[in-house]
N, C-alpha and C positions, 0 to 999 in steps of 0.2 A: 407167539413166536419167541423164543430164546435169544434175545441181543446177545452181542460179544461180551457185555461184563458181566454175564453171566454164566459164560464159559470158563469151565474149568479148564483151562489150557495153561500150563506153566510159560510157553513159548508164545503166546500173545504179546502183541510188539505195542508200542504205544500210539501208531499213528498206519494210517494207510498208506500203502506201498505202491510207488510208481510202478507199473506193470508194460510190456510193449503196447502202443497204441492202437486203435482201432484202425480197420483198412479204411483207408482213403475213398471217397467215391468215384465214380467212374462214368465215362458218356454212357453205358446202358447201364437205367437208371430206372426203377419200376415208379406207378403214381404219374397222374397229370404233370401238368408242364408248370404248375404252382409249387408242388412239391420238390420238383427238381430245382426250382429259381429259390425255394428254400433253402433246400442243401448246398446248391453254388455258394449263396448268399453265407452260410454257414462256415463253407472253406476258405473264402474270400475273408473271411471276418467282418463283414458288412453288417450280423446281425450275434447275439450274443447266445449260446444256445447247448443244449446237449447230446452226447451221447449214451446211452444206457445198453444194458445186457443183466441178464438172470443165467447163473452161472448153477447149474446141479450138480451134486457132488454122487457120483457111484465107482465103487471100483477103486478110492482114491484120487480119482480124478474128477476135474470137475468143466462140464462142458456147458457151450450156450442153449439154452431152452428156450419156448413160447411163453413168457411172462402170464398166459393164457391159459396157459393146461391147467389143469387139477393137480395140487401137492397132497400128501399125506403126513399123518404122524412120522416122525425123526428122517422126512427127506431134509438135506444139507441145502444149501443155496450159500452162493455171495452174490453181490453185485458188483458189478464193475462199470466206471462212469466215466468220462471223458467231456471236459468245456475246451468250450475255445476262446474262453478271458482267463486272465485272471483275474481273481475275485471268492468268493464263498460260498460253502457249502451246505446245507443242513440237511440231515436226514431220519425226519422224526417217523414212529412208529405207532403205529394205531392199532387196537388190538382189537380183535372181534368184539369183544365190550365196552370199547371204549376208553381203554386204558393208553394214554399217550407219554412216550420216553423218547427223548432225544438220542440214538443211535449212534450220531455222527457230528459233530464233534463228541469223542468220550472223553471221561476225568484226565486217562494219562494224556492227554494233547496236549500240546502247548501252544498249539496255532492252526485252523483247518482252512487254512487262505489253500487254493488249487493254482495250479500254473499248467498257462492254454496247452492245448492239446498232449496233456499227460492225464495216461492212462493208471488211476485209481482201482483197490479193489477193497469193497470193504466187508468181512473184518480181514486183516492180516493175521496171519498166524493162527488164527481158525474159523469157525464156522458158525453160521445160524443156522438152527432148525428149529422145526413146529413141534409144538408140544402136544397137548391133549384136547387144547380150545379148538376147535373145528370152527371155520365161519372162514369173513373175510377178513385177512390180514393186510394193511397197508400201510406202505411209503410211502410218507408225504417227503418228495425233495423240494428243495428250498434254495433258488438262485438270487446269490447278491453282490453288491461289487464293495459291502464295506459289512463290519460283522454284527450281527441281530445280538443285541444286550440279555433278551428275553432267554434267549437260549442259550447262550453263553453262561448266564446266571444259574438257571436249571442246572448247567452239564456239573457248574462249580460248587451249588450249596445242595441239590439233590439228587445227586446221580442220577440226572438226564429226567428226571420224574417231570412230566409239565400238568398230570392233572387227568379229568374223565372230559373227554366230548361231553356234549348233550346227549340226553339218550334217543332224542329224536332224529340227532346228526347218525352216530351208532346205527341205529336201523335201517336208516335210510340206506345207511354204506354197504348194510346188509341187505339189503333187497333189492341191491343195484344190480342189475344182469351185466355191467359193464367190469372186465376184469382186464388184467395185463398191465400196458401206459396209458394210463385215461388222464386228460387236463379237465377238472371237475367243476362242475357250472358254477360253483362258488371258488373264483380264484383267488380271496385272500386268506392269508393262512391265518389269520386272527391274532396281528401281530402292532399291536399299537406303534403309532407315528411312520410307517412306513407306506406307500406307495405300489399296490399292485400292479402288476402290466401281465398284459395277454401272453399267449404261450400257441403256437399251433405246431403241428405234431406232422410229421413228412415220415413215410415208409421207412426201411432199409433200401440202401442200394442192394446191388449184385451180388458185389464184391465183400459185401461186411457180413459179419458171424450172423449167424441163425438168433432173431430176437432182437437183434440192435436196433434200436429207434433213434428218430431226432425228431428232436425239441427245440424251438428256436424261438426266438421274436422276429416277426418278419417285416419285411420289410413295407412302407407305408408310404405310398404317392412318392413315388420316387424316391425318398429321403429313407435313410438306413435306422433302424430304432433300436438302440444299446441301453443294455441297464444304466443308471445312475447311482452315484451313493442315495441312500434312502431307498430305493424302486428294488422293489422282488420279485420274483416270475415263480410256480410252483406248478408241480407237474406231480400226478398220485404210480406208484407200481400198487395194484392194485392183486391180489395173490389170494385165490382159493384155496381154500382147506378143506378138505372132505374126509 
């Protein structure tokens, strides 16, 4: 897949752009009654957590899709994301072979700190598509409430470059029949000194676009569980190519 610094766009902005926010949810509410005590939990702010969408570009425009389908050569896509901290974002990318570039934060940034429930879309000012590597392509997002040094350093001295997976990891990601938002059996992103924490993963309401999910930490024996500085939560968009 083609990241944004690698678009030729003159009109590429330097930062992601506040967009309107995603619809609120509402008493009818698809998913068990754990899923819905997630989502409450999520509007509430009781627990720390996401929004996501895959946005397809045809026609000019660009609409929400199944994270799930099948893409081809030069279909467009953005994402668009939404927290309810504020706090940090990261959004590295993995390539069918293995090949990993930090996407988000990019060089012209000068800060990828989000504020709750403002609606993100990234890239601004243009697009990513698939190139000619066919497999599986994925977003590793990366949830934090202070900023990862590892990738901050990346985005500064090698344009987002972090390096190849293992080639065992690679395969595996390949052979995975799991595609769309997967939270992947290995939750830490491989990031020294920091603190992993769980992540469970609740429907779309009703009321939200086609493809929106939530990502939260949930809630545990009553008590509310929030990131910390140090602590990360990681969630994969997982995206076929054929």
């Amino acid at each position: 897949m083609k990241s944004p610094r690698t678009i030729a766009l003159i009109l590429l902005m330097a930062a992601v752009q506040a967009a309107p926010s995603f619809g609120r949810t509402s008493s009818a509410q698809k998913g068990d009654s754990r899923s819905r005590g997630i989502q409450a939990s999520y509007d509430d702010g009781k627990v720390d957590g996401m929004r996501v969408v895959v946005l397809r570009g045809e026609g000019g425009k660009f609409t929400p899709v199944d994270p799930s389908r099948q893409f081809k050569k030069d279909d467009q896509i953005k994402i668009a994301f939404e927290g309810n901290f504020d706090g940090y974002v990261y959004i590295i990318n993995v390539t069918p072979r293995g090949k990993k570039k930090v996407l988000f934060p990019h060089g012209d940034m000068s800060n990828n700190m989000i504020t709750a429930h403002q609606r993100y879309e990234l890239p601004t000012g243009g697009v990513m598509y698939f190139d000619e590597e066919k497999g599986l392509e994925v977003l590793q997002v990366v949830m934090a409430r202070a900023p990862i040094a590892l990738y901050d350093d990346a985005v500064r001295r090698a344009g987002g470059v972090l390096g190849d997976t293992a080639p065992s990891a690679a395969a595996e990601l390949a052979m995975s029949g799991k595609t769309g938002v997967v939270i992947p059996q290995d939750k830490s992103p491989g990031v020294p000194g920091v603190r992993s924490r769980g992540l469970e993963l609740a429907p779309a309401s009703d009321n939200d676009e086609k493809g929106s999910t939530l990502i939260a930490n949930p809630e545990k024996n009553g008590k509310s569980t929030r990131l910390e500085k140090g602590d990360v939560a990681m969630f994969e968009i997982r995206l076929r190519h054929v």
